[in-house]
Structure formats: C-alpha cells, structure tokens
C-alpha positions as CSV (number, residue, x, y, z in Angstrom):
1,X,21.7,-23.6,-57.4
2,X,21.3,-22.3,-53.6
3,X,22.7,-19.1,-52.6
4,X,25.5,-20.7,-50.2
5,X,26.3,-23.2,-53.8
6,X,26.5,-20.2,-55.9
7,X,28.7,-18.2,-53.4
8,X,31.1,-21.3,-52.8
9,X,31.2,-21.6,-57.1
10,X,31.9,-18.1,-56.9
11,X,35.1,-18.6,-54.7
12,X,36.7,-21.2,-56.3
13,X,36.1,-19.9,-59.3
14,X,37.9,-16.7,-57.9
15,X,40.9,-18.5,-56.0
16,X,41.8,-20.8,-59.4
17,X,42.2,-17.3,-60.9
18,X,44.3,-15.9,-58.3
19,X,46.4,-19.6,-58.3
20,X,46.9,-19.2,-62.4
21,X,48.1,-15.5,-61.6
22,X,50.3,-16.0,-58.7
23,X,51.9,-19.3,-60.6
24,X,52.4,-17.4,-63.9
25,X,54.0,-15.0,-62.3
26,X,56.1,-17.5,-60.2
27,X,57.1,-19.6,-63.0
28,X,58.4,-16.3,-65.0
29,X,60.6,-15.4,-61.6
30,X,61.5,-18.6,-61.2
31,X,62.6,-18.9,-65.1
32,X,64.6,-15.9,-64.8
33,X,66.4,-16.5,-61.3
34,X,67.2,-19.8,-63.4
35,X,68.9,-18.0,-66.4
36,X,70.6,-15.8,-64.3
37,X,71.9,-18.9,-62.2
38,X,73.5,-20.3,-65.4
39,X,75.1,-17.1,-66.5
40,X,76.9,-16.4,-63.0
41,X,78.4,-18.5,-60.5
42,X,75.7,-20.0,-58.2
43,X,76.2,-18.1,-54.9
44,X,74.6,-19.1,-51.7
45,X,72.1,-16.5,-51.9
46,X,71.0,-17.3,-55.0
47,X,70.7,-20.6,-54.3
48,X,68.5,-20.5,-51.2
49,X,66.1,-17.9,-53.0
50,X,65.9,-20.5,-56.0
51,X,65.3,-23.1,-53.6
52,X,62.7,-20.9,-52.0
53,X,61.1,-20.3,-55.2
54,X,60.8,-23.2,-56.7
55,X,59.0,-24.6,-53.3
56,X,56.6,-21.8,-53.3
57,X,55.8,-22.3,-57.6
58,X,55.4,-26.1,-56.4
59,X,53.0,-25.4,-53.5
60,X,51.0,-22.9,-55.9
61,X,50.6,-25.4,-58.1
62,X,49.5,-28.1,-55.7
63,X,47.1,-25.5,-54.0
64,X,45.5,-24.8,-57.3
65,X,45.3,-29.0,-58.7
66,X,43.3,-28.9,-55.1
67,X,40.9,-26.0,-55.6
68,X,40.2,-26.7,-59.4
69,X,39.4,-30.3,-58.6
C-alpha cells in the first residue's frame, strides 16, 4: 500500500471514529431532550433544540454511512 493509500486509510479510519463518537453522544442528548419532552409541556425552546438535534444526529449519521463506505 503507497504512502498517500496508507495515509488516506488512516483518515477514514480516524473520521468513522470521531462519527461513532459524536453520534453516540448525539443519540444519548437527543434520548434525553426526548424524555424530558414527554415529562413537561413541549415549549418552543425545547422544541426547536429537539428539532436542531435530531437534524444534526441525522446528518452525523449520513456523514459517517458516507465515510465508512
């Protein structure tokens, strides 16, 4: 394997780590904004920040499909 081969390996490999990380940690935010949703009245803020995060845990998780492929 070239250099250049090894080094793009390297950085995949490195960025599907950091995606499984980030969305891990999204996903238990994201569970937890939800339960909290349930237990209270749904405010506006809340809302838009569950909104918010469940775009970003869906564009993690299309960003890391993309770089594991």
């Amino acid at each position: 394997m070239s250099s250049h081969a090894t080094n793009a390996y390297r950085q995949n490999r490195n960025i599907s780590h950091f995606c499984c990380c980030e969305n891990r940690r999204l996903n238990e935010i994201f569970a937890q904004l939800d339960k909290n949703c349930r237990n209270v009245e749904i405010n506006d803020h809340a809302y838009a920040t569950h909104m918010l995060l469940e775009s970003r845990v869906s564009k993690t998780y299309s960003s890391c499909r993309s770089s594991s492929e």
